[in-house]
Jmol script that loads the backbone (N, CA, C; Angstrom):
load data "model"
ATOM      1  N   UNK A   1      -4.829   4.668  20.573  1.00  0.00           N
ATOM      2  CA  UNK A   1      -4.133   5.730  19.858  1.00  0.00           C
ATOM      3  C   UNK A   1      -2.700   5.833  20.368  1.00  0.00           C
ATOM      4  N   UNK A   2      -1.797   6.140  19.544  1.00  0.00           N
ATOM      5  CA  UNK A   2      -0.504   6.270  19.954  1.00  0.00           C
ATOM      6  C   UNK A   2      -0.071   7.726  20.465  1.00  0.00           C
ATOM      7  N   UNK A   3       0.448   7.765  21.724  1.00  0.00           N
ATOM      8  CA  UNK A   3       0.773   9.174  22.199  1.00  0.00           C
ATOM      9  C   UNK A   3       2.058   9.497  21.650  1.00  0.00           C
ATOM     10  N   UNK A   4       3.107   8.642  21.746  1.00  0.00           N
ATOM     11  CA  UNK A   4       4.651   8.586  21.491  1.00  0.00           C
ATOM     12  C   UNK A   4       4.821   9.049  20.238  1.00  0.00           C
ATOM     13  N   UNK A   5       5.951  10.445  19.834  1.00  0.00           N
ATOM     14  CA  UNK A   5       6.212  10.511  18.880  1.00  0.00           C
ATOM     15  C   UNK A   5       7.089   9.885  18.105  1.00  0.00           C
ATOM     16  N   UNK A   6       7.748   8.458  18.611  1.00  0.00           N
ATOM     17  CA  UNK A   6       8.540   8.071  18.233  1.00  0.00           C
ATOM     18  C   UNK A   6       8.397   7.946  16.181  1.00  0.00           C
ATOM     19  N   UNK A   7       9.571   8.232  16.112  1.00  0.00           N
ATOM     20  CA  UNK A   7       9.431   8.395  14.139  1.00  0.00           C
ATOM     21  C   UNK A   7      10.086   6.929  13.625  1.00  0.00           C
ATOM     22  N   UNK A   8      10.223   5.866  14.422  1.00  0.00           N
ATOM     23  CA  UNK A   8      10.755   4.892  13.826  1.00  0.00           C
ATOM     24  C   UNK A   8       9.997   3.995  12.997  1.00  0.00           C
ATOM     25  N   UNK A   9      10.095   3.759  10.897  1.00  0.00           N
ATOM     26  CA  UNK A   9       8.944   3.710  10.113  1.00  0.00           C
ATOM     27  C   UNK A   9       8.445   2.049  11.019  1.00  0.00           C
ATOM     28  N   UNK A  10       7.284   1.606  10.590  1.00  0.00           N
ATOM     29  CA  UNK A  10       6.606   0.204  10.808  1.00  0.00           C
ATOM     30  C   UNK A  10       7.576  -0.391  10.291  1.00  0.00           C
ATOM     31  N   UNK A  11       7.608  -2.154  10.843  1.00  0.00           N
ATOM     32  CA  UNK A  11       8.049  -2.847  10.371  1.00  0.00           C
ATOM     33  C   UNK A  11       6.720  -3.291   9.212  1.00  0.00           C
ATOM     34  N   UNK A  12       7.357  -4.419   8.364  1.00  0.00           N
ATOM     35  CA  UNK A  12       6.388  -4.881   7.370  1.00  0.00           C
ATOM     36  C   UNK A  12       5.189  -6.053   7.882  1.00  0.00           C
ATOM     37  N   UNK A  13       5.855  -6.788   8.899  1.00  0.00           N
ATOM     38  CA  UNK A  13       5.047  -7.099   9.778  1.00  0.00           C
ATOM     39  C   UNK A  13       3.794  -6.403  10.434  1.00  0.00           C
ATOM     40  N   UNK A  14       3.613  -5.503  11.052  1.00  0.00           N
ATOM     41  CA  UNK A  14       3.012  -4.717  11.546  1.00  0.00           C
ATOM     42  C   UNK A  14       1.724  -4.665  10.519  1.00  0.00           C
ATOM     43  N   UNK A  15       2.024  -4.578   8.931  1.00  0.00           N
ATOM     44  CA  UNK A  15       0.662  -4.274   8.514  1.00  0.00           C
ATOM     45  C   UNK A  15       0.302  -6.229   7.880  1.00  0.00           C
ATOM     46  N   UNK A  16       1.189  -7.070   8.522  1.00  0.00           N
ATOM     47  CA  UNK A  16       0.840  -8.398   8.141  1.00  0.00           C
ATOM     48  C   UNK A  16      -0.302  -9.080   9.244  1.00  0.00           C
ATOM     49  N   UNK A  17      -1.123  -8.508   9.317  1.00  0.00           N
ATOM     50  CA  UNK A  17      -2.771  -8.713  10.062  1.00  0.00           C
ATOM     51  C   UNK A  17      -3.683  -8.425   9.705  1.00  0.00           C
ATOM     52  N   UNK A  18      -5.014  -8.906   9.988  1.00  0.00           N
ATOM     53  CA  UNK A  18      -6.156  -8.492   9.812  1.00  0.00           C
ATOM     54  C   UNK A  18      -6.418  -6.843   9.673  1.00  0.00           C
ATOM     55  N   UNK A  19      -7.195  -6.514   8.806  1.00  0.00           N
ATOM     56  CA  UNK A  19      -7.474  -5.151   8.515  1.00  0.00           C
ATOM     57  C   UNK A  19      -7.940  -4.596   9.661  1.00  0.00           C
ATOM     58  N   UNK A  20      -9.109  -5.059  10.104  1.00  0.00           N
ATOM     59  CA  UNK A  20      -9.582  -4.594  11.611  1.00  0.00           C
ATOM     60  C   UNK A  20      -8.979  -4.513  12.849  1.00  0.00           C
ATOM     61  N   UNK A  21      -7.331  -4.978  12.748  1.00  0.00           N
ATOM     62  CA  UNK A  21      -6.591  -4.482  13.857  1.00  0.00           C
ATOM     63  C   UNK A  21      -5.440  -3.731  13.533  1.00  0.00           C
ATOM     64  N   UNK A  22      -5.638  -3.879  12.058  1.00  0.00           N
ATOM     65  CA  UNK A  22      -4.441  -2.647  11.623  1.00  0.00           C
ATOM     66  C   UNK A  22      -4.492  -1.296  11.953  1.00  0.00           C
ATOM     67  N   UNK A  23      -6.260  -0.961  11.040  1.00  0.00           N
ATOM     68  CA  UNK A  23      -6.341   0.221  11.125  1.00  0.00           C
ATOM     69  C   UNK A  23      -6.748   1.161  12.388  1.00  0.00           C
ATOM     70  N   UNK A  24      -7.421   0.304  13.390  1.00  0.00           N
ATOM     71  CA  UNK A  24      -7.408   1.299  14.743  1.00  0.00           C
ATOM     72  C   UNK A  24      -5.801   1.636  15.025  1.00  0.00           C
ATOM     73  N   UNK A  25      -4.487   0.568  15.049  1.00  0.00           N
ATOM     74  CA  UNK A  25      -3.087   0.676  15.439  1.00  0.00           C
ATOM     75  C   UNK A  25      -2.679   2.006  14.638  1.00  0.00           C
ATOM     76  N   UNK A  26      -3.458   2.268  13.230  1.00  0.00           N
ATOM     77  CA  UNK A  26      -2.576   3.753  12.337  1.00  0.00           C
ATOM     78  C   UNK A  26      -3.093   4.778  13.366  1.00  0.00           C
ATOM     79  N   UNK A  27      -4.027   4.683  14.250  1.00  0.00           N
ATOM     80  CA  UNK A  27      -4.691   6.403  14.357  1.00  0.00           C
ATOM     81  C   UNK A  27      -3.933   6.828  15.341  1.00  0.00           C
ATOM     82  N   UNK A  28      -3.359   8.482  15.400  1.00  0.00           N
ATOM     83  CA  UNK A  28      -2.469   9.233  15.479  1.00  0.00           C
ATOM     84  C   UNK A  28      -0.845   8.846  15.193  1.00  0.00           C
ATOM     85  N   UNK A  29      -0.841   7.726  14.404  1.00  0.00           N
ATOM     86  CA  UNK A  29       0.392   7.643  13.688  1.00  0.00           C
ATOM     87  C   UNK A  29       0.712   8.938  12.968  1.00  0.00           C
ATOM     88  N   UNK A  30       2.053   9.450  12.431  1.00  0.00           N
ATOM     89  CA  UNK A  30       2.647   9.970  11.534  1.00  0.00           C
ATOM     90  C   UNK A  30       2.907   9.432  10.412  1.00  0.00           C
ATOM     91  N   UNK A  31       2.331  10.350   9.387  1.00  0.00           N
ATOM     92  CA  UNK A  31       2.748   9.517   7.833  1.00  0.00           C
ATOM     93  C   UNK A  31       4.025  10.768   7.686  1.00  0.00           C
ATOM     94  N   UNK A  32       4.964  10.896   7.213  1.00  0.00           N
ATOM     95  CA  UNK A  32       6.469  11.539   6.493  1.00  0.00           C
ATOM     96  C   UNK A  32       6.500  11.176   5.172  1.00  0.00           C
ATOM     97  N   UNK A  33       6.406  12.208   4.120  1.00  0.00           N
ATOM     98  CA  UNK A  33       6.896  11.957   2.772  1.00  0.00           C
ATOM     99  C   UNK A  33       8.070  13.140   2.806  1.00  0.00           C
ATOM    100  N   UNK A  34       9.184  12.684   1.978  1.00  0.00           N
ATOM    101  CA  UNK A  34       9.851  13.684   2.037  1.00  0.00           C
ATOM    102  C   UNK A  34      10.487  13.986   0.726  1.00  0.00           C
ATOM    103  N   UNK A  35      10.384  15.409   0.351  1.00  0.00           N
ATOM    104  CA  UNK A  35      10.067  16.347  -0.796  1.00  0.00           C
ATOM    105  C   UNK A  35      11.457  17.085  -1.115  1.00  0.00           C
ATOM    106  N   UNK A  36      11.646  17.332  -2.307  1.00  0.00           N
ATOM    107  CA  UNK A  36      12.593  18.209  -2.648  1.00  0.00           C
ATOM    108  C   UNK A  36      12.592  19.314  -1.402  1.00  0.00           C
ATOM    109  N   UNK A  37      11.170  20.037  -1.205  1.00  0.00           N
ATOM    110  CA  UNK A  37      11.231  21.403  -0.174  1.00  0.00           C
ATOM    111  C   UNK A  37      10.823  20.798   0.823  1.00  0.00           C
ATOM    112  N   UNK A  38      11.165  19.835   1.139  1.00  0.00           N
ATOM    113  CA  UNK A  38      11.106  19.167   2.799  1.00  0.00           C
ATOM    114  C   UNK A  38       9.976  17.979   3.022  1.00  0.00           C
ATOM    115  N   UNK A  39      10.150  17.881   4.215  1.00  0.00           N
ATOM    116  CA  UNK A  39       9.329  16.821   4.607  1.00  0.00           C
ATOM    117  C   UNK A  39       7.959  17.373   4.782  1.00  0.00           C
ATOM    118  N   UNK A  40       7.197  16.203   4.280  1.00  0.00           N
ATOM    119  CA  UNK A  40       5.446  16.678   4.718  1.00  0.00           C
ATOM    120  C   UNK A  40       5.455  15.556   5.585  1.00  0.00           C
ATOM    121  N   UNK A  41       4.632  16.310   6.177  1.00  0.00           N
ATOM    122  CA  UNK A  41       4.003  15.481   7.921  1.00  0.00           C
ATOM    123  C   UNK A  41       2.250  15.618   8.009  1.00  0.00           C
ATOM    124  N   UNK A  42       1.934  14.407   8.341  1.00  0.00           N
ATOM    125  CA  UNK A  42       0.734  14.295   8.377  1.00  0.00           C
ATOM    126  C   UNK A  42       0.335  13.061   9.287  1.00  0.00           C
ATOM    127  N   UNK A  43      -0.789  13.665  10.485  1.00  0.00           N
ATOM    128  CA  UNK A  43      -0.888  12.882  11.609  1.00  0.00           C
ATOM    129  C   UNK A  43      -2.399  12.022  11.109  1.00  0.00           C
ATOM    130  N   UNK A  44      -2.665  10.971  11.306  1.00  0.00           N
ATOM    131  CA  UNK A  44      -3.697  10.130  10.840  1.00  0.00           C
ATOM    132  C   UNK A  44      -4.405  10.015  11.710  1.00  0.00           C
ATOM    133  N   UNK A  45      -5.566  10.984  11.958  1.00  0.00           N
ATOM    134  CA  UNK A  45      -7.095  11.229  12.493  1.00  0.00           C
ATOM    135  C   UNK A  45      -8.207  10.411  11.935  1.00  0.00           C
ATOM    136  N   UNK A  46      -8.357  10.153  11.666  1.00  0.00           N
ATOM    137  CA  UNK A  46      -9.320   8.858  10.905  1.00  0.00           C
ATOM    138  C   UNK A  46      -8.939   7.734   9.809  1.00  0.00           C
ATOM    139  N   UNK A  47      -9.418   6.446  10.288  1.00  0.00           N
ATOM    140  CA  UNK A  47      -9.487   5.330   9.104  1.00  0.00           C
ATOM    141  C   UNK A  47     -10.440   4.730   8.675  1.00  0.00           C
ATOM    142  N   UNK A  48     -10.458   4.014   7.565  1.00  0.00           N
ATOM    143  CA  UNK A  48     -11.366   3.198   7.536  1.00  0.00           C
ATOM    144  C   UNK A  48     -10.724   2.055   7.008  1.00  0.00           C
ATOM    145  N   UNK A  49     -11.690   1.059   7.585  1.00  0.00           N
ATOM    146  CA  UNK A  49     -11.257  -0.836   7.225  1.00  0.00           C
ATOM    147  C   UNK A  49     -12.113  -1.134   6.275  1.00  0.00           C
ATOM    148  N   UNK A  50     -11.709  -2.145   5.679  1.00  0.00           N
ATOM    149  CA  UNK A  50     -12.904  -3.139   4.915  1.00  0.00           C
ATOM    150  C   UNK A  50     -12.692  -4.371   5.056  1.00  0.00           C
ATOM    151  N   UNK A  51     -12.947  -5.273   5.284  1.00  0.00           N
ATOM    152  CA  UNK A  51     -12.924  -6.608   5.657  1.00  0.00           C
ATOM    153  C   UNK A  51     -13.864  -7.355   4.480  1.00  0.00           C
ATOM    154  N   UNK A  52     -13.666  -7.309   3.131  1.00  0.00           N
ATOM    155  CA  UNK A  52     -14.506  -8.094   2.176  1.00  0.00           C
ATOM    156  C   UNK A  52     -14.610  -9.451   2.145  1.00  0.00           C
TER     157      UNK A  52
END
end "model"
wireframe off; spacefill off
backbone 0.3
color backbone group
């Protein structure tokens, strides 16, 4: 899990791997969308993979 709040977005690399080592790397990431009335923030507590 990531402690660091650093806000700097992923590179595109980062999601160029296997699903099963992506998605443990998102959990406590920050997702940021940002809105006419501001930014929404949302910390990522759970994932799920699929490996088909």
């Amino acid at each position: 899990m990531i402690e660091s709040s650093d806000r700097t977005p992923l590179p595109r690399d980062f999601f160029d791997r296997p699903v099963l080592e992506v998605a443990p790397d998102l959990l406590g990431r920050t997702l940021v969308r940002m809105t006419d009335d501001g930014p929404i923030e949302l910390r990522l507590t759970e994932v799920e993979a699929y490996a088909g």
